[in-house]
C-alpha positions as CSV (number, residue, x, y, z in Angstrom):
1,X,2.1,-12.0,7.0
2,X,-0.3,-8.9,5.9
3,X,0.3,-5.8,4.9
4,X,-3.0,-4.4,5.8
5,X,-3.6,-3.8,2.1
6,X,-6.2,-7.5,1.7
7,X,-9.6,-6.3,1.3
8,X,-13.2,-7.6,0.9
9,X,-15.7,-7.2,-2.3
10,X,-17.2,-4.1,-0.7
11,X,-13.8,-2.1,-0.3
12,X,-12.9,-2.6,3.3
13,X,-9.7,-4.3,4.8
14,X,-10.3,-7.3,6.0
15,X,-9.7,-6.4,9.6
16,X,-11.9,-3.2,9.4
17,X,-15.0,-2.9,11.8
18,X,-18.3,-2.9,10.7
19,X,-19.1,0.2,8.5
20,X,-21.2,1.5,11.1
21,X,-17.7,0.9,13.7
22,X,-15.3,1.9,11.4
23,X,-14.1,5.6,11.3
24,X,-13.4,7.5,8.5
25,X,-11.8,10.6,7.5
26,X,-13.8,12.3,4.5
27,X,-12.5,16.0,4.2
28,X,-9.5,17.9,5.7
29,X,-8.5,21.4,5.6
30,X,-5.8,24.0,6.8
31,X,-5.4,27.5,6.6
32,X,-1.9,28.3,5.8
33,X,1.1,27.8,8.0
34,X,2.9,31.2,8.3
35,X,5.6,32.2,11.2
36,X,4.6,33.5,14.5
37,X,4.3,37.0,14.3
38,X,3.9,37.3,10.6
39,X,1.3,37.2,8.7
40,X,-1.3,35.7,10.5
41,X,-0.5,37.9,13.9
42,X,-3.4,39.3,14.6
43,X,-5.5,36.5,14.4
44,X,-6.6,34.6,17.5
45,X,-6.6,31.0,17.7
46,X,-10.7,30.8,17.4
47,X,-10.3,33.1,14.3
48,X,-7.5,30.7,12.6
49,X,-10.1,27.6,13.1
50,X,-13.7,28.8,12.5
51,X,-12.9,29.1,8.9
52,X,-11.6,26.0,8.6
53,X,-14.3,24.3,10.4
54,X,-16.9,26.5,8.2
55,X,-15.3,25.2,5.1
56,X,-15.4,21.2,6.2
57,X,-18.7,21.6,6.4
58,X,-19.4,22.8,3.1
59,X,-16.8,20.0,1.4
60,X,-18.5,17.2,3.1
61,X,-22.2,18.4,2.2
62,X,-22.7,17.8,6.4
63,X,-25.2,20.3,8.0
64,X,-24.5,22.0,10.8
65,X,-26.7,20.6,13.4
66,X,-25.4,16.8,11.9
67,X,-22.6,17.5,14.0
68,X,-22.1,15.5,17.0
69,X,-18.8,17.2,18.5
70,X,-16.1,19.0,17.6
71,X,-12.5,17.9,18.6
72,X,-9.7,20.4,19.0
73,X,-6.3,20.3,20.3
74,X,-4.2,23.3,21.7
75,X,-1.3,23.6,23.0
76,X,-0.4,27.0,24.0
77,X,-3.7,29.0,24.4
78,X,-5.3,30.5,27.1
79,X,-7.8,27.6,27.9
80,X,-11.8,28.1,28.3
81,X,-12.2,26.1,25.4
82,X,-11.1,26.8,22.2
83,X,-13.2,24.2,20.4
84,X,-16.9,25.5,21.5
85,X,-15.2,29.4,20.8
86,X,-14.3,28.4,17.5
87,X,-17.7,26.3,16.3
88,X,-19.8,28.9,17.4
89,X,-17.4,31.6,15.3
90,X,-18.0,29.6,12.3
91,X,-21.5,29.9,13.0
92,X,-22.6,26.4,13.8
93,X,-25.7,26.3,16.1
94,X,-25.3,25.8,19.9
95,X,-26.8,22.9,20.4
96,X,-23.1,21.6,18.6
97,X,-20.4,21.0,21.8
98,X,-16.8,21.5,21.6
99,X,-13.9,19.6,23.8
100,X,-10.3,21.2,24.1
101,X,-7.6,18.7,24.2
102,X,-4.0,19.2,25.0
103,X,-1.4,16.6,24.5
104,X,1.2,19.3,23.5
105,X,2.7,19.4,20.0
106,X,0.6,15.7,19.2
107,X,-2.8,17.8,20.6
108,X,-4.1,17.9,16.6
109,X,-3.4,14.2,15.8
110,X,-4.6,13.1,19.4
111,X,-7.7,15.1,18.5
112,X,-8.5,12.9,15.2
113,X,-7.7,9.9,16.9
114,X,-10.3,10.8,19.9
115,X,-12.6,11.5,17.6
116,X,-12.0,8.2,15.5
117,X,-11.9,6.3,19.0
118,X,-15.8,7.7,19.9
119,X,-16.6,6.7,16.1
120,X,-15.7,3.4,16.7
121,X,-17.8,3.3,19.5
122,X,-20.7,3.2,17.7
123,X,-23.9,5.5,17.1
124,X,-22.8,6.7,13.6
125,X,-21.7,10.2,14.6
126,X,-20.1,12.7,12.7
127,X,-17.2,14.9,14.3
128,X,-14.7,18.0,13.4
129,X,-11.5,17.3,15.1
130,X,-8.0,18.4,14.7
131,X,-6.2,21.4,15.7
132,X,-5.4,25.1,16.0
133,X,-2.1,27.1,17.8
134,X,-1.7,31.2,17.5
135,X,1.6,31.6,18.9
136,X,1.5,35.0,18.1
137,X,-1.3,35.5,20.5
138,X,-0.9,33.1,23.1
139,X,-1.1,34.7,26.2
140,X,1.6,35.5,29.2
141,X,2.3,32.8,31.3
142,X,3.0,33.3,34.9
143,X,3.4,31.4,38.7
144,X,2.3,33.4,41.5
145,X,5.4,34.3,43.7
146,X,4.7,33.7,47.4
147,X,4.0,37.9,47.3
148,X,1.4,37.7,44.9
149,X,3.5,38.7,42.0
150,X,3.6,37.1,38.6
151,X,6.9,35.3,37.7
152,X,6.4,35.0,33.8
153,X,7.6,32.0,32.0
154,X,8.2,30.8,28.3
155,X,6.7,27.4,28.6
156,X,5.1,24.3,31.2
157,X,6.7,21.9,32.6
158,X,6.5,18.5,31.1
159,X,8.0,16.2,34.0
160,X,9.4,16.2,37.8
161,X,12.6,17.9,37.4
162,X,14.0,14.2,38.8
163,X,13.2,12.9,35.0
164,X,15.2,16.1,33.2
165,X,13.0,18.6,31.9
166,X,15.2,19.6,28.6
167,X,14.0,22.4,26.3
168,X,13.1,21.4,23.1
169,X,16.3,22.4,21.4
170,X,18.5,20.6,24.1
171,X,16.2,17.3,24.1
172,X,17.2,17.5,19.9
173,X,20.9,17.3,20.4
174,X,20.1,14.8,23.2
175,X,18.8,12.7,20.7
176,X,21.1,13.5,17.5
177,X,23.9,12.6,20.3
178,X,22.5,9.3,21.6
179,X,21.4,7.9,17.6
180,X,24.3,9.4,16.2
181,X,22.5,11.8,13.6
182,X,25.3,13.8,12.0
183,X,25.4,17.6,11.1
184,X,25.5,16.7,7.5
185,X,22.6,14.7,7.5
186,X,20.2,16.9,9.2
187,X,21.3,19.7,7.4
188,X,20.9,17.8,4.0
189,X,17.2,16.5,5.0
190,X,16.4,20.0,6.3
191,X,17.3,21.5,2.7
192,X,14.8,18.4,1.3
193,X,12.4,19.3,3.4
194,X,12.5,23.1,1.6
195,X,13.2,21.9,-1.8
196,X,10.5,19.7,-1.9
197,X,7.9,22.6,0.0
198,X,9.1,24.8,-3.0
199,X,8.5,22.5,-5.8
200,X,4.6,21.6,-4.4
201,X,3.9,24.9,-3.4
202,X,5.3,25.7,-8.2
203,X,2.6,22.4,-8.5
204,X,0.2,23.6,-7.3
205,X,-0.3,21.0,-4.3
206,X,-1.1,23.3,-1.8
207,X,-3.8,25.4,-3.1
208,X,-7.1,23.2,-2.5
209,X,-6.3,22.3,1.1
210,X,-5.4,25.6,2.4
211,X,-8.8,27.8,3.5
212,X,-7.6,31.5,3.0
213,X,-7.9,33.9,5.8
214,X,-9.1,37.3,5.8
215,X,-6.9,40.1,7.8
216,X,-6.4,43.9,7.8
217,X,-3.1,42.9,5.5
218,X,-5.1,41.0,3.2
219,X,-6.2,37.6,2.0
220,X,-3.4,35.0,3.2
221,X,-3.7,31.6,1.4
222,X,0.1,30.6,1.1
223,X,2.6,29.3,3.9
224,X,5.5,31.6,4.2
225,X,8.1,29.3,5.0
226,X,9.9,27.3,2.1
227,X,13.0,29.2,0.9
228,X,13.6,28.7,-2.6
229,X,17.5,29.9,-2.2
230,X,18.5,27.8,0.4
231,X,21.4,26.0,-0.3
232,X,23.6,23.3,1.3
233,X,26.5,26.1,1.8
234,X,24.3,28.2,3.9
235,X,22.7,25.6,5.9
236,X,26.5,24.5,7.1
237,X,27.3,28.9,8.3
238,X,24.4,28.1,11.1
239,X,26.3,27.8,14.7
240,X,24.7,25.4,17.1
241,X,21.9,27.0,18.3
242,X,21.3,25.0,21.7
243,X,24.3,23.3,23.0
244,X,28.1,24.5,22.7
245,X,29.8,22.3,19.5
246,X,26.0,21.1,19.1
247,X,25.3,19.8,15.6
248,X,21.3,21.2,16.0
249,X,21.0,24.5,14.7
250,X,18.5,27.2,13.7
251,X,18.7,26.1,9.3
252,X,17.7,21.7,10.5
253,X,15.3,23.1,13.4
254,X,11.7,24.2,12.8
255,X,10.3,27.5,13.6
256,X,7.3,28.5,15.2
257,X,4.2,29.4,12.9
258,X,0.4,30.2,13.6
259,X,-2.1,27.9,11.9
260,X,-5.6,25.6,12.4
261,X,-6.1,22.4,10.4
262,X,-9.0,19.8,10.8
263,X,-11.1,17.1,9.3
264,X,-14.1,15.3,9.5
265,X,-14.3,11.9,10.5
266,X,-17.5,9.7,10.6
267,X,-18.2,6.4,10.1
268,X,-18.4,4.7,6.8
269,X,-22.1,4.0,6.8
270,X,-22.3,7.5,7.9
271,X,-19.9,8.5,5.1
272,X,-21.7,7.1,2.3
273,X,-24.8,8.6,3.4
274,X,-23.7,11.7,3.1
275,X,-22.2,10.8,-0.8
276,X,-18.6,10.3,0.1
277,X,-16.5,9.2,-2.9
278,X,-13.1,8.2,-0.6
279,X,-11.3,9.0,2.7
280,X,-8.7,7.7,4.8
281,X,-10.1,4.8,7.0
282,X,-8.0,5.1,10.3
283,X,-7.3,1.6,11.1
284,X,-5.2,2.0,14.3
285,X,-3.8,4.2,16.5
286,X,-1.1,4.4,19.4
287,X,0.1,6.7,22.1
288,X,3.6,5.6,23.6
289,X,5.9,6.8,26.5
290,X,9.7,7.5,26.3
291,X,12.7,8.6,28.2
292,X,11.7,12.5,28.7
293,X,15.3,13.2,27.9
294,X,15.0,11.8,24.4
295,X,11.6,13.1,23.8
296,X,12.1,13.5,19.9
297,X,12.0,9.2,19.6
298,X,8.4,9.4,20.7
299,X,6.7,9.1,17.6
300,X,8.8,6.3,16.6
301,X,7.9,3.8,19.6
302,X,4.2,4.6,19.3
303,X,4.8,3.4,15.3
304,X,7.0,0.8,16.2
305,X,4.2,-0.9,19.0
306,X,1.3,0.3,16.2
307,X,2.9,-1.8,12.9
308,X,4.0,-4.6,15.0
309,X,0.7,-5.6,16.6
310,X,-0.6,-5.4,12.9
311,X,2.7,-7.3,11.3
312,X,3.3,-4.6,9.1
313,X,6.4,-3.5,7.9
314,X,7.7,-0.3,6.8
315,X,7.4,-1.6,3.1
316,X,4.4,-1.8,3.4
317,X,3.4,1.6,3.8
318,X,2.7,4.0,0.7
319,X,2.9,7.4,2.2
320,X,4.5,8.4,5.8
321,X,3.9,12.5,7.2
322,X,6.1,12.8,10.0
323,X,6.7,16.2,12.2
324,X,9.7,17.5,11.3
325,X,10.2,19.4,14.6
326,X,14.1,18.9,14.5
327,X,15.9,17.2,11.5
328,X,17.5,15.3,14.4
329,X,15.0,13.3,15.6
330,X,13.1,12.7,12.2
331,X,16.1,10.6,11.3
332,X,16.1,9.1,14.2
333,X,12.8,7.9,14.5
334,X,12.9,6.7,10.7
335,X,16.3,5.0,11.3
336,X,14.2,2.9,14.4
337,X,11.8,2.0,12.0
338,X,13.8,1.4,8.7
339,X,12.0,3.8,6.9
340,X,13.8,6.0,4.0
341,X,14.0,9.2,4.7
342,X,13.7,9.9,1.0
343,X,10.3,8.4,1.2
344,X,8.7,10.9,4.0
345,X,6.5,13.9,3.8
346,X,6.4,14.1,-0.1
347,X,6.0,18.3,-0.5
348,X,8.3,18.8,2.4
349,X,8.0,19.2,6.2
350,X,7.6,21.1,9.3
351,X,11.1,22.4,8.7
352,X,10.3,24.4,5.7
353,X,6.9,24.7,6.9
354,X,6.5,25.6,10.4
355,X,5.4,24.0,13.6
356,X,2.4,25.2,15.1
357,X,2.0,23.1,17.7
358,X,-1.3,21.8,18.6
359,X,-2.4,22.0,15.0
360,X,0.9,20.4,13.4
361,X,-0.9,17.0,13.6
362,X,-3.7,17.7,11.9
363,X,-1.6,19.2,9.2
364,X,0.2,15.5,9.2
365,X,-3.3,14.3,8.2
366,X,-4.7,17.1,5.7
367,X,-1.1,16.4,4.0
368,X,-2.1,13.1,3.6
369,X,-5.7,12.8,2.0
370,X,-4.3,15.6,-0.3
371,X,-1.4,13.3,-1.2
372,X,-3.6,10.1,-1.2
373,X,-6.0,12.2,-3.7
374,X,-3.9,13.0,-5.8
375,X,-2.0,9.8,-6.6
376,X,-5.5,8.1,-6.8
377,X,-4.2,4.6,-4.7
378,X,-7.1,2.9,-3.4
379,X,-5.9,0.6,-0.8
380,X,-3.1,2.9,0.0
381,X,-1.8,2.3,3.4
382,X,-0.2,5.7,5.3
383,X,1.1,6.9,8.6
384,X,1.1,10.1,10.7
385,X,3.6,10.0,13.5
386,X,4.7,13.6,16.2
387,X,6.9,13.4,18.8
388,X,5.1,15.0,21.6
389,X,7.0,17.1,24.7
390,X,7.2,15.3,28.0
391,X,8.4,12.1,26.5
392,X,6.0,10.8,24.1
393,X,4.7,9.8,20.7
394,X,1.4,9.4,18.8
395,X,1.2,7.3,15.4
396,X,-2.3,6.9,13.7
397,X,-2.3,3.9,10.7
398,X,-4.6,5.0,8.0
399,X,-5.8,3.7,4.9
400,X,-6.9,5.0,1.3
401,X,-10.0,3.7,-0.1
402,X,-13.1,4.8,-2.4
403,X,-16.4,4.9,-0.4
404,X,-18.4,6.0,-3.0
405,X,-20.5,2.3,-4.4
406,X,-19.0,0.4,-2.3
């Protein structure tokens, strides 16, 4: 059996593609996750990113016109291409495309893993991908009504009403129900989740991967979610928020926050080039299907399919960032794959963080090459897994390794 961590004289794992093949992740930044309708409110989505993508460029030492795409996924916005809005805001020249994607709350991680797909295809490019979501200025959503009228809504729908079409907060107890994931233990990893957002963002952890943002307020540079006087007592005075005698409530749910995150990915020839020291090599990636119903196990089939066809256990894996959408079905997934909850997203999750959406799985990723940094193990293996509306999952395998004299 490997664990994926056996690797050649020149740094690479021994089932790596060539180093002109093999993708790479060599800088990653976000702008701080705050709740929708706070501080970042007046900021539209193109606004959030073009700093961020400004501020990859300078980390990496890439010019502008070295750029051979840029990669973003959104989930909520009003469409005409977010990604070409947002490079031209941060001033990169127009000969630089931009493609949109939208694969719902796994749009940022399905961006990076585009982009590390077209890497792999050879050519040595270099690409920005990951995501953005401004909740607070997505626009009104409406059908036409057979008068011409609009008939607003809150949010798309996922499937044919014949496969169940739960909200979000329904498809949590759906899944807390079917695994049997107890009150008690989502509300005790929900109160991790903050403790451990409150003790990285005392460290110090934070600070060099967040890109601050300029608005009429101020300079914003910190999330606004982790509660430092949350306590196990309050958590348990939260009613079921979605279902009558539900056990998902408002204190082990996320809540919905404006933010852009993204990296740049290349290949390794490309990467050392450009006088990379390290990165994350992304050495696999997978997309799975699930019962619409029980959306939230998504992320857990995808990582299930991905380790198996590489006969990797979940011992093997150094650092896991998983979505924390619901406390439900981030136990559930980690259950399905025998992974410790004690073990996942190190400074605390999406619950004490915020969800935005199409950027959250970038985030997953930034979170990691900060993490990976900062414990300094080469050869590290990690894993970014979201549950994704509609019934699905995405899970990208990465790996920790200098570049730099390789």
């Amino acid at each position: 059996m490997t664990t994926g961590r056996g690797t050649l004289a020149n740094n690479l794992p021994a089932d790596a593609l060539p180093a002109d093949r093999q993708p790479v992740i060599i800088a990653a930044r976000r702008t701080a996750v705050c709740r929708s309708n706070g501080a970042l409110r007046e900021l539209r989505a193109h606004e959030l990113l073009a700093p961020v993508l400004a501020q990859l460029l300078s980390d990496s030492l890439v010019p502008q016109e070295a750029v051979t795409d840029v990669v973003i996924g959104n989930a909520v916005g009003g469409g005409g291409n977010v990604a070409r809005l947002a490079l031209l805001e941060a001033g990169l020249p127009v000969s630089v495309p931009g493609v949109t994607v939208d694969r719902q709350c796994g749009s940022g991680l399905d961006a990076i893993v585009l982009a590390s797909r077209m890497v792999a295809a050879g050519g040595n490019p270099v690409y920005l991908a990951g995501g953005v979501e401004s909740i607070s200025t997505a626009p009104l959503r409406a059908h036409r009504n057979d008068d011409g009228g609009p008939e607003f809504f809150d949010r798309a729908q996922f499937v044919p009403r014949g496969f169940g079409d739960p909200d979000m907060g329904v498809a949590a107890e759906n899944v807390a129900s079917r695994f049997a994931v107890s009150r008690e233990s989502q509300d005790s990893f929900a109160l991790r989740s903050h403790q451990r957002a409150v003790a990285a963002v005392a460290a110090g952890f934070f600070t060099d991967e967040i890109v601050p943002l300029e608005t009429s307020a101020g300079t914003v540079q910190s999330d606004d979610g982790p509660r430092p006087r949350l306590t196990a007592g309050v958590l348990q005075r939260f009613p079921a928020a979605f279902v009558d005698s539900g056990t998902v409530t408002a204190g082990n749910s996320c809540f919905d926050a404006d933010a852009a995150s993204a990296v740049v990915i290349t290949s390794l020839e490309r990467a050392r080039e450009l006088g990379a020291e390290d990165g994350l090599l992304v050495l696999a990636t997978d997309t799975a299907g699930v019962e619409p119903g029980l959306l939230g196990i998504g992320a857990a089939v995808a990582a299930e399919r991905l380790l198996g066809a590489r006969n990797i256990t979940a011992a093997g894996i150094g650092l896991v960032e998983f979505n924390e959408a619901f406390a439900s079905q981030a136990l559930a997934c980690l259950d399905h794959l025998g992974i410790d909850p004690f073990r996942v997203n190190a400074d605390g999750g999406a619950l004490a963080l915020g969800h935005a959406y199409g950027a959250s799985g970038a985030v997953l990723v930034t979170r990691l090459l900060a993490q990976a940094r900062r414990s300094g193990a080469h050869g590290c293996l990690a894993l970014a897994m979201i549950s994704i509306a509609g019934g699905m999952g995405t899970a990208a395998l990465l790996q920790y390794e200098r570049i730099a004299g390789t």
